[in-house]
N, CA and C of each residue as an Amber inpcrd file, in Angstrom:
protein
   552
   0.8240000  -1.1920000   0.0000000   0.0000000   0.0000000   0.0000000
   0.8680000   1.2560000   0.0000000   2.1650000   1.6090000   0.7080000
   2.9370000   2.6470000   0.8070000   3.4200000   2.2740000  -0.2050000
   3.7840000   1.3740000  -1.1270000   4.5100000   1.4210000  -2.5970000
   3.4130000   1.9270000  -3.5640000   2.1630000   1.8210000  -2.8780000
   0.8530000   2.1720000  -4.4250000   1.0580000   4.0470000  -3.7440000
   0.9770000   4.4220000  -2.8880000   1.0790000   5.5350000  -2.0350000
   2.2780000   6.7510000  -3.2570000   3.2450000   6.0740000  -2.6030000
   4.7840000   6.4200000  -3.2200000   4.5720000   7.0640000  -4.8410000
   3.9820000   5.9460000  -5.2540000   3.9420000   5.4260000  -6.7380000
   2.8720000   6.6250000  -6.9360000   1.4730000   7.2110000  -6.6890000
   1.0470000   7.5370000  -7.1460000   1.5430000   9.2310000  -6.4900000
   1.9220000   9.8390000  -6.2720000   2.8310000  10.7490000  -5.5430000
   3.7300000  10.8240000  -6.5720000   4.8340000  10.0800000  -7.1850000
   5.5400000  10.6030000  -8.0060000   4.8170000  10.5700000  -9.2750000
   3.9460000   9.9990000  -9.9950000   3.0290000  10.2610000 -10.7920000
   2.7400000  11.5850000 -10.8710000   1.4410000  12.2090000  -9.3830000
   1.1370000  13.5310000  -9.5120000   1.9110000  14.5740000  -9.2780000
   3.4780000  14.5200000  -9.1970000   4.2400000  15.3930000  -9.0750000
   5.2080000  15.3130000 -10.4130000   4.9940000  14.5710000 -11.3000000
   5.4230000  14.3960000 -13.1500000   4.2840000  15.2910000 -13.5490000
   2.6630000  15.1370000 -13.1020000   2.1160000  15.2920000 -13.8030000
   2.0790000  16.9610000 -13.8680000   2.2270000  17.4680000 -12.5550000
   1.9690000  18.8250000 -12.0930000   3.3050000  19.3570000 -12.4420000
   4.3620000  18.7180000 -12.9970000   5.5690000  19.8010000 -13.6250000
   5.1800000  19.2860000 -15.0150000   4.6930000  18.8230000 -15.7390000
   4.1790000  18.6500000 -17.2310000   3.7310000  19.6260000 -17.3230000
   2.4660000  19.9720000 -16.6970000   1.5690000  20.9270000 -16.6980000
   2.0640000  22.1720000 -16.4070000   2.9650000  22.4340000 -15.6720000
   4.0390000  23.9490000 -15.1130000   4.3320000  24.2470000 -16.5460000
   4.9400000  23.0240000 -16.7810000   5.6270000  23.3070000 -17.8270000
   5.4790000  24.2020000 -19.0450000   3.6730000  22.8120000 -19.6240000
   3.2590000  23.1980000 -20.6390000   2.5560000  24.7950000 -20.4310000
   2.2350000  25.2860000 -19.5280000   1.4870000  26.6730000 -19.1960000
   2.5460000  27.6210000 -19.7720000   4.0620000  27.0250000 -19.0530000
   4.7770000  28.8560000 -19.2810000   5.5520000  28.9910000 -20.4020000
   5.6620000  30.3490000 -20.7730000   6.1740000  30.5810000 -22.2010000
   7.3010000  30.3430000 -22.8390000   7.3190000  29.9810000 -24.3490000
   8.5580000  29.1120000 -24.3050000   9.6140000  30.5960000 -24.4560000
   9.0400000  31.6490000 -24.6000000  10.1200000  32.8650000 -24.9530000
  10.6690000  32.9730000 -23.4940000   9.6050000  33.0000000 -22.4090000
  10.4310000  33.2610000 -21.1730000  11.3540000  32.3650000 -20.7180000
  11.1910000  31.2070000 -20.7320000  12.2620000  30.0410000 -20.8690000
  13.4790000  29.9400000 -21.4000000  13.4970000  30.7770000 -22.8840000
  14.7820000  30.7880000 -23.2950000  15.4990000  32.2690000 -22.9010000
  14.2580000  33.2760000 -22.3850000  15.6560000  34.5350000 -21.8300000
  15.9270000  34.3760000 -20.9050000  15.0540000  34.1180000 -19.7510000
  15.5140000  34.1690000 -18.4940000  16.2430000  32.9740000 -18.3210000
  16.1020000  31.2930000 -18.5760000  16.0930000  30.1900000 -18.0130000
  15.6440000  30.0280000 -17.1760000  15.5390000  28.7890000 -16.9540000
  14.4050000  27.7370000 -15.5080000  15.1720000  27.8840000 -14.7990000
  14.5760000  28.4330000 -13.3210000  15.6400000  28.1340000 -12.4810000
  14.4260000  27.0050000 -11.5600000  15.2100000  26.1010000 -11.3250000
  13.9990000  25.2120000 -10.0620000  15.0080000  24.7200000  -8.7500000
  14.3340000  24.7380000  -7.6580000  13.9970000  24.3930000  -6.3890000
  13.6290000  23.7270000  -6.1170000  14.0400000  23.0550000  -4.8660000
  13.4990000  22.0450000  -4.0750000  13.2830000  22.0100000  -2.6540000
  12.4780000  21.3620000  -1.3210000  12.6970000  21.4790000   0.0610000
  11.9850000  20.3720000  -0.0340000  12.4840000  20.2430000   1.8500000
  12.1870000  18.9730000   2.4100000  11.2750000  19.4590000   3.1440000
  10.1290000  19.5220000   2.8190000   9.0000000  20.3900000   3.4240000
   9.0840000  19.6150000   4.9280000   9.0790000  18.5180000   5.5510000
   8.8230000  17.9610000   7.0290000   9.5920000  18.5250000   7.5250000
  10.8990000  18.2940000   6.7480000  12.4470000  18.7180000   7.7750000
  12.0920000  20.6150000   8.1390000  11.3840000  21.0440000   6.9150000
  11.2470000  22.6340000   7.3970000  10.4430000  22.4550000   8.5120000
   9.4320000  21.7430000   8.3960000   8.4370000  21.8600000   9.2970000
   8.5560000  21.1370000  10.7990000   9.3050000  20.2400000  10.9350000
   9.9500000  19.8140000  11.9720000  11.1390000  20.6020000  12.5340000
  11.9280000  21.3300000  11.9240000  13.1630000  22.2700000  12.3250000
  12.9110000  23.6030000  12.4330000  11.2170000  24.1110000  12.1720000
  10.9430000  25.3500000  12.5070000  10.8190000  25.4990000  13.9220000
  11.2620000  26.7360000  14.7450000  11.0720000  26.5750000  15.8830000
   9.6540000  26.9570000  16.5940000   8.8260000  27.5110000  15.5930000
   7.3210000  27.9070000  16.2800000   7.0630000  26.5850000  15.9510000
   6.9630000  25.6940000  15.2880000   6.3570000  24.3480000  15.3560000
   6.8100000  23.5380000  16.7010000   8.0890000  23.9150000  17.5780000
   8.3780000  22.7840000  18.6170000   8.0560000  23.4750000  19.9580000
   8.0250000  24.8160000  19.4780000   7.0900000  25.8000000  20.7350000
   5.5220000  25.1900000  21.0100000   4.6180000  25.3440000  19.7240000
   3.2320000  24.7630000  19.6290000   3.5970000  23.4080000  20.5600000
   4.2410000  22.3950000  19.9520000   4.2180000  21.1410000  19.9880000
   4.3540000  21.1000000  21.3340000   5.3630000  22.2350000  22.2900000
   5.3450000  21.5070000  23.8380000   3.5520000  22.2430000  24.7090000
   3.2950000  23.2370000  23.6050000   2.1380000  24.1960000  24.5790000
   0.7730000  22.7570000  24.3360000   0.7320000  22.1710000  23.2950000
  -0.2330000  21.3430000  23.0050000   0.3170000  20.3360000  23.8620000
   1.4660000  19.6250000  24.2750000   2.2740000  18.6530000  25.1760000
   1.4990000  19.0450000  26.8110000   1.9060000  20.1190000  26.8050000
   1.4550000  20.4300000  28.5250000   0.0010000  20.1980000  28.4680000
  -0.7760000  20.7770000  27.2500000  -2.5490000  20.9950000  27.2570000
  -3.1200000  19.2320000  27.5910000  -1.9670000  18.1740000  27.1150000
  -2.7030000  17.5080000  27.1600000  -2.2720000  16.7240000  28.0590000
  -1.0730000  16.9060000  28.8560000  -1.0900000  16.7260000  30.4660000
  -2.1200000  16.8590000  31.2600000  -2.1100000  18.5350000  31.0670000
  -3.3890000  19.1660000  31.8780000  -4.6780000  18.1360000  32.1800000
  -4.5450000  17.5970000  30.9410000  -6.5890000  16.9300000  30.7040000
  -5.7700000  15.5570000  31.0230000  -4.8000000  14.8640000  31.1420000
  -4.4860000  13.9500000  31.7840000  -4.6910000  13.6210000  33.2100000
  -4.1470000  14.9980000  33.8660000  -4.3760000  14.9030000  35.3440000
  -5.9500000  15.2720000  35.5150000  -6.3840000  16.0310000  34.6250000
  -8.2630000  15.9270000  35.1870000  -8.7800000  14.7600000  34.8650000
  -8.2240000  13.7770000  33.9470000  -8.9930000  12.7060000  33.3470000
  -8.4220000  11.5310000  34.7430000  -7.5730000  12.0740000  34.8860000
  -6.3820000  10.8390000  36.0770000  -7.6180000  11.1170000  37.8050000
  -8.0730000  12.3380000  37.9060000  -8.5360000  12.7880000  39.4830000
 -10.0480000  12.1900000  38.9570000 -10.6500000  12.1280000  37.5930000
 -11.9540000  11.4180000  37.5870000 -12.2540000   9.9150000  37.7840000
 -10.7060000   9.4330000  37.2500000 -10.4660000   8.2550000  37.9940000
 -10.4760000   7.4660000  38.8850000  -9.5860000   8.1730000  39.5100000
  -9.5590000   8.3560000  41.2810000 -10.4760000   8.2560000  42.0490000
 -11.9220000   9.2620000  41.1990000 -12.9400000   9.3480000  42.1620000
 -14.6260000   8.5480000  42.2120000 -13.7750000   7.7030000  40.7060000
 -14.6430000   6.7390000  40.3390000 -13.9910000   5.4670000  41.3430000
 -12.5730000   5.4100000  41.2090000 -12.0990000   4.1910000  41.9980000
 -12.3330000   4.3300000  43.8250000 -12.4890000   5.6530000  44.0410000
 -12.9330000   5.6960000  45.8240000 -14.1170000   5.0570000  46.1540000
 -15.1220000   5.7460000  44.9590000 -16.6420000   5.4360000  45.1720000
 -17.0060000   3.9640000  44.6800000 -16.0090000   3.0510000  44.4650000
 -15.8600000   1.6630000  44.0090000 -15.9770000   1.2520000  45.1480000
 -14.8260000   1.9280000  45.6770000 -13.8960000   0.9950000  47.4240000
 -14.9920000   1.3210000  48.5510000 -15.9260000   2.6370000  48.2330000
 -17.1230000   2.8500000  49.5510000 -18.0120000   1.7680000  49.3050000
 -18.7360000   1.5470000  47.8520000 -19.5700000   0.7530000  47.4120000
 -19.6760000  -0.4790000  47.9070000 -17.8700000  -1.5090000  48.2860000
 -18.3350000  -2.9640000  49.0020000 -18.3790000  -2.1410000  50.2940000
 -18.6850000  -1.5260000  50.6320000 -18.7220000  -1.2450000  52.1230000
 -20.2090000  -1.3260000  52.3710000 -20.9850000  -0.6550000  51.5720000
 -22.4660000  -0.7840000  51.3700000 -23.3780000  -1.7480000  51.4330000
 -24.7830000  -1.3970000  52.0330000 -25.2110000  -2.6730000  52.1640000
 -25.8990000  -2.5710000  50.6830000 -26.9210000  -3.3090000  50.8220000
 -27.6750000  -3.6290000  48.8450000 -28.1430000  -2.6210000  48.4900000
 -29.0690000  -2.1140000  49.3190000 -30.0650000  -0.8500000  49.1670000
 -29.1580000   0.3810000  49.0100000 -28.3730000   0.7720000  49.5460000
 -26.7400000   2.0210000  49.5470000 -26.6510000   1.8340000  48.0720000
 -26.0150000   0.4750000  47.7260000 -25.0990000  -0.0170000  46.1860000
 -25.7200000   0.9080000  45.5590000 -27.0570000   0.2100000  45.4210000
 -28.2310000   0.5360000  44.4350000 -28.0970000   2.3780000  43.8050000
 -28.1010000   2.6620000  44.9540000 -28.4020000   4.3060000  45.0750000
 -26.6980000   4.7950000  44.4670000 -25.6040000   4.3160000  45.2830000
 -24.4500000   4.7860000  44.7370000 -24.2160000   4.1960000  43.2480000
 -24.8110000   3.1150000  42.5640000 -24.5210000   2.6560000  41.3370000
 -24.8210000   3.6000000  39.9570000 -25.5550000   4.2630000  40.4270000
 -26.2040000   5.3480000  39.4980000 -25.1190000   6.2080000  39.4760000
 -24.5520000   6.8990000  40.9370000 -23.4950000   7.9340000  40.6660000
 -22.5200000   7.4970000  40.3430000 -22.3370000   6.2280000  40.5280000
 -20.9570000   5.2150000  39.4940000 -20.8410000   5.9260000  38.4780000
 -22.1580000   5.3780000  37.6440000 -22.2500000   5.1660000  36.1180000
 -22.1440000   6.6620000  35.7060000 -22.7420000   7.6780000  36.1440000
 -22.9010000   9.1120000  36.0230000 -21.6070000   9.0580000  35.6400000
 -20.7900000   9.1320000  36.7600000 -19.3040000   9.4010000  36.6380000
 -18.1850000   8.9630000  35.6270000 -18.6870000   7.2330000  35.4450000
 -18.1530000   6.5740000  34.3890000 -18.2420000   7.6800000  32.8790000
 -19.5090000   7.6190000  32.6620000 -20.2540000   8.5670000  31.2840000
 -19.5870000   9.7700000  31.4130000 -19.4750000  10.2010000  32.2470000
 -18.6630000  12.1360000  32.4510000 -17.1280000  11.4590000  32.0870000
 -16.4460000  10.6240000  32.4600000 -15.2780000  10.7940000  31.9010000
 -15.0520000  10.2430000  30.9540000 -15.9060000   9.0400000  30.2590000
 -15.9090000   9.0980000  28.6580000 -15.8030000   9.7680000  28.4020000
 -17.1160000  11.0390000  28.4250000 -17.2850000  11.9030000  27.6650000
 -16.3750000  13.2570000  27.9140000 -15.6080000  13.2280000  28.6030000
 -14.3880000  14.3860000  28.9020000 -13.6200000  13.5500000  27.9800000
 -12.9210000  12.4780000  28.3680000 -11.5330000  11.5560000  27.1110000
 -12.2440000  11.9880000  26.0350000 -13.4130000  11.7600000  25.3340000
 -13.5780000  11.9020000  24.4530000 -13.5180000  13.7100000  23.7770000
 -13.9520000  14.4540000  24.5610000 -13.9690000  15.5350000  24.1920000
 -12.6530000  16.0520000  24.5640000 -11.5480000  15.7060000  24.6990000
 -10.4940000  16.5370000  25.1730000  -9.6800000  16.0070000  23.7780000
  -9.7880000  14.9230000  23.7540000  -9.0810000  14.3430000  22.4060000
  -9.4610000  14.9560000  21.3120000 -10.5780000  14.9490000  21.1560000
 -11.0500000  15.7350000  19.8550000 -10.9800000  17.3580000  19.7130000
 -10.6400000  17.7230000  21.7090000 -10.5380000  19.2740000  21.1490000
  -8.7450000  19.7010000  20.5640000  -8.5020000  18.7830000  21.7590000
  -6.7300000  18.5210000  21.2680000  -6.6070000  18.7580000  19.5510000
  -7.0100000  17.6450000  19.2290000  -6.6410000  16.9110000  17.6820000
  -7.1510000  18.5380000  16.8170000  -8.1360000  18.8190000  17.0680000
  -9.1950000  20.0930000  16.2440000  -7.9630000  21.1320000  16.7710000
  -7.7040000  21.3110000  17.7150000  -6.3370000  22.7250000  18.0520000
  -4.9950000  22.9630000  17.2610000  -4.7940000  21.1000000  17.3010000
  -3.5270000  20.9870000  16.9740000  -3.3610000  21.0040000  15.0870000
  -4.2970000  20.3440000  14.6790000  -4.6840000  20.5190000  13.2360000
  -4.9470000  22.0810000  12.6850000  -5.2000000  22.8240000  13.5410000
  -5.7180000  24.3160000  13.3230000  -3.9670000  24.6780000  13.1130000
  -3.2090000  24.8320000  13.9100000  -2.1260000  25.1940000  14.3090000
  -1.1680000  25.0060000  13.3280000  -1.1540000  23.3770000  12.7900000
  -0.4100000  22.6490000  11.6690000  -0.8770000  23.5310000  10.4230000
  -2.2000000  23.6640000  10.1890000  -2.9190000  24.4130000   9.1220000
  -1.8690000  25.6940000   8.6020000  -2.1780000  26.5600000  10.0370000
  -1.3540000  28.0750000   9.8200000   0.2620000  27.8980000   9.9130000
   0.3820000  27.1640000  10.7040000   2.3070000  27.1360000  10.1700000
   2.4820000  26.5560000   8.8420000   1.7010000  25.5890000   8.4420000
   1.8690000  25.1310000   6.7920000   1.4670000  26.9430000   5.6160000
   0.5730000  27.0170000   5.9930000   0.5790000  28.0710000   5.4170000
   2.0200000  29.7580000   5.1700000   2.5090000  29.2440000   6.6080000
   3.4740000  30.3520000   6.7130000   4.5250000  29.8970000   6.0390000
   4.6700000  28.8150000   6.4940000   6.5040000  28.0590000   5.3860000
   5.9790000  28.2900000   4.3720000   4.4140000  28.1240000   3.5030000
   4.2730000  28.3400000   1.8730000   4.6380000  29.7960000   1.8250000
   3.9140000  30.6140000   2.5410000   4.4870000  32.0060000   2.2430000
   6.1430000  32.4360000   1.9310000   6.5800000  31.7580000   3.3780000
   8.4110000  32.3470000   3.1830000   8.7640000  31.4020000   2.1250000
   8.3960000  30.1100000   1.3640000   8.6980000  29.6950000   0.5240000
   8.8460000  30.0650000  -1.2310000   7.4930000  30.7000000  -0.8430000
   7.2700000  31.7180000  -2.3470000   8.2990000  33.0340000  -1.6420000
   8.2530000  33.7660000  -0.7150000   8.8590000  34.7870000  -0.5710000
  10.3920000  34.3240000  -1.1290000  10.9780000  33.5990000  -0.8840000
  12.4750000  33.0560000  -1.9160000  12.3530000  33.0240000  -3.0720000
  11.2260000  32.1330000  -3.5400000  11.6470000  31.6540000  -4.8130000
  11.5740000  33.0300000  -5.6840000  10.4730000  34.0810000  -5.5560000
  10.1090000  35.8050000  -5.6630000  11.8330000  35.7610000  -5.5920000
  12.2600000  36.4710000  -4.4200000  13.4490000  37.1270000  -4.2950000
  14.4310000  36.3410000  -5.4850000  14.6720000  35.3250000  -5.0140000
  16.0130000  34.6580000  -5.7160000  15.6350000  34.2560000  -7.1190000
  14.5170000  34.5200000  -7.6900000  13.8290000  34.4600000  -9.1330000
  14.0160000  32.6030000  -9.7190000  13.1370000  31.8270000  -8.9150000
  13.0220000  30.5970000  -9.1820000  11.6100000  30.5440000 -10.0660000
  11.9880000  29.3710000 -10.8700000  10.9370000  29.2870000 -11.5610000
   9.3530000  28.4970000 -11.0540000  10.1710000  27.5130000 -10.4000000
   9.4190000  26.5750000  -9.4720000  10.4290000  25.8120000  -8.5930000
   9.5630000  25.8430000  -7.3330000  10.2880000  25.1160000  -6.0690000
   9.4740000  23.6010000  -6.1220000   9.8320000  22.6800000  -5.6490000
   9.0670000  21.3170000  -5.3540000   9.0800000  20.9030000  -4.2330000
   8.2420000  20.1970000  -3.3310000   8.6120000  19.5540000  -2.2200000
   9.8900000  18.3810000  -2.8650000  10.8340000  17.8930000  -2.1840000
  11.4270000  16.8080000  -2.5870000  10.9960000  15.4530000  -2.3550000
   9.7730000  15.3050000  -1.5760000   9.6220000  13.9240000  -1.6340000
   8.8830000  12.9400000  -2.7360000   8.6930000  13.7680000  -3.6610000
   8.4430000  13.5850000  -5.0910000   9.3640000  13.3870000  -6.4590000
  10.7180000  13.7960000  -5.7750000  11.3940000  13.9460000  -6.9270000
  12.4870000  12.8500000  -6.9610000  12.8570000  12.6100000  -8.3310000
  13.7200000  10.7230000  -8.2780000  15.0960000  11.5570000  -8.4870000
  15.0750000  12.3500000  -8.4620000  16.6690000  12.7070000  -8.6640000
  16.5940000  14.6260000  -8.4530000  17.9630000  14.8550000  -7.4950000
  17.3350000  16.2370000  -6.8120000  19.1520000  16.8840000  -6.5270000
  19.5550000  17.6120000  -7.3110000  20.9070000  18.3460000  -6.9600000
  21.2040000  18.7060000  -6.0180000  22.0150000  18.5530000  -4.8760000
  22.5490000  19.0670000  -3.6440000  22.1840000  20.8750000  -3.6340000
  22.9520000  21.3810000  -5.1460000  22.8470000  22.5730000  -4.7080000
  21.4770000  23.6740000  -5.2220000  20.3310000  22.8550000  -5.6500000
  19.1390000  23.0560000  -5.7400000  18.2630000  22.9680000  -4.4810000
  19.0740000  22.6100000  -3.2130000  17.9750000  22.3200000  -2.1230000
  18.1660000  23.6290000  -1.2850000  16.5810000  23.8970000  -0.9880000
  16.2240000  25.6120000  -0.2740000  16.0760000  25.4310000   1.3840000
  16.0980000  23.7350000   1.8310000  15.5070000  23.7370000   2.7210000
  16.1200000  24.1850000   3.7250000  17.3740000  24.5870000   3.9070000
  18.4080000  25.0580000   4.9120000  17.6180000  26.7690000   5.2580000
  17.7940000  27.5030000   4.1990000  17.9850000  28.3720000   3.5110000
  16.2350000  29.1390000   4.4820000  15.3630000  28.5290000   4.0110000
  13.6540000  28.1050000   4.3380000  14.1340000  27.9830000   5.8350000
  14.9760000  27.2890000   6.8470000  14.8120000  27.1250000   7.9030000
  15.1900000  28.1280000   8.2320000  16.3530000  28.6840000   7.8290000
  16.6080000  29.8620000   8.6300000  15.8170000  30.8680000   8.3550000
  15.2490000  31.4600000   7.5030000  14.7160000  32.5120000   7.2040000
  13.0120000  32.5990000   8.1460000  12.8470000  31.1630000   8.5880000
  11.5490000  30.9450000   9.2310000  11.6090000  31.1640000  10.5560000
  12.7100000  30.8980000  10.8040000  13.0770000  30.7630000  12.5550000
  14.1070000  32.1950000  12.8740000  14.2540000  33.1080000  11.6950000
  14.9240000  34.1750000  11.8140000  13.4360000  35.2230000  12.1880000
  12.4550000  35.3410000  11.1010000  11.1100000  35.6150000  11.4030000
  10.1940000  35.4470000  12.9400000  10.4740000  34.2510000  13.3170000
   9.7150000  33.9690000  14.2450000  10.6890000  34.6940000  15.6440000
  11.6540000  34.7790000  15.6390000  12.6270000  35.1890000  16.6270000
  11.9190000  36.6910000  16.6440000  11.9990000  37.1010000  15.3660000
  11.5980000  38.9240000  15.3500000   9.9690000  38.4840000  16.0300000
   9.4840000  38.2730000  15.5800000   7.7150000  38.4530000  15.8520000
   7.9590000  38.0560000  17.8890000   8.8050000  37.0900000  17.9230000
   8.6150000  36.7940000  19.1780000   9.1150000  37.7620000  20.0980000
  10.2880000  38.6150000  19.9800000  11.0240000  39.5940000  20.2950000
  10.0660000  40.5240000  20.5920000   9.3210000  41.1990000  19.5940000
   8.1100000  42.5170000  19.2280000   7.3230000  41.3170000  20.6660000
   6.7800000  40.7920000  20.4330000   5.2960000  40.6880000  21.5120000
   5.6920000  40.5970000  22.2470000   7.1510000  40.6070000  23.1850000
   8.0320000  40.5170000  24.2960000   7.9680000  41.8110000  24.9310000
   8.2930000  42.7150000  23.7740000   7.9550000  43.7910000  24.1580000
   7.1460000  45.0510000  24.4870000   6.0750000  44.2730000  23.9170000
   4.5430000  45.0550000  24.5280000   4.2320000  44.6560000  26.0020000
């Protein structure tokens, strides 16, 4: 399945420089020349440093709902340990606030996971969006014709790769923005 995966990935990344191709003009091609690009879009996105900032604030968030999900536990397992203490008629009455309790922390695991996952996907969203920005902001400056992710490409020149280049310029950015709100 990751070989049909692979396989159809370098397909739509032949097909989408065919198509680059066939769109741009053949006059601009021969004055300017092609210049093309490449990055390791994960490695940007794993070596940016607002991505490992997010990654520990979402880390602690879901501590947080660990230890509330860990004390609902707790207080399901007390009201276990009162319960054999009980005679039949007690059970009866405490079995209900069992189950109450059981259902409330399903339904917290369940809703903390999904608010997690919905935060953290939001987050991934806008930093993907920002590396596309500083990504076009290069290829603009340094007058590339087209950049590619590299995990598409079967053969890729050492000195065609931006992704160094992309890291710093992302984590040079984020230093300034972080600096400025430091100082308000």
């Amino acid at each position: 399945m990751e070989h049909f995966k692979s396989s159809i990935r370098i397909a739509m990344a032949l097909l989408l420089a065919f198509s680059l191709f066939g769109l741009m003009e053949k006059k601009a091609l021969c004055e300017e020349g092609l210049k093309i690009g490449y990055v390791n879009f994960e490695k940007i996105f794993e070596s940016y440093d607002k991505t490992k900032e997010l990654n520990e604030e979402l880390q602690k968030k879901k501590y947080s709902k660990e230890v509330e999900g860990q004390q609902m536990v707790d207080e399901i397992n007390k009201l276990r340990n009162e319960m054999q203490l009980l005679s039949e008629e007690v059970k009866e009455q405490k079995q209900k606030e069992l189950t109450d309790k059981m259902r409330d922390l399903r339904d917290f695991t369940n809703d903390s996971k999904q608010e997690l996952l919905k935060e953290r996907d939001e987050l991934f969203k806008d930093l993907t969006k920002e590396i596309v920005v500083v990504i076009e902001e290069k290829g603009k400056k340094d007058g590339y014709t087209i950049i590619f992710d590299d995990q598409v490409l079967l053969y890729k020149a050492k000195a065609n790769d931006l992704t160094e280049d992309i890291i710093k310029m992302l984590n040079e950015k984020f230093k300034q923005e972080k600096a400025a709100s430091e100082k308000k």
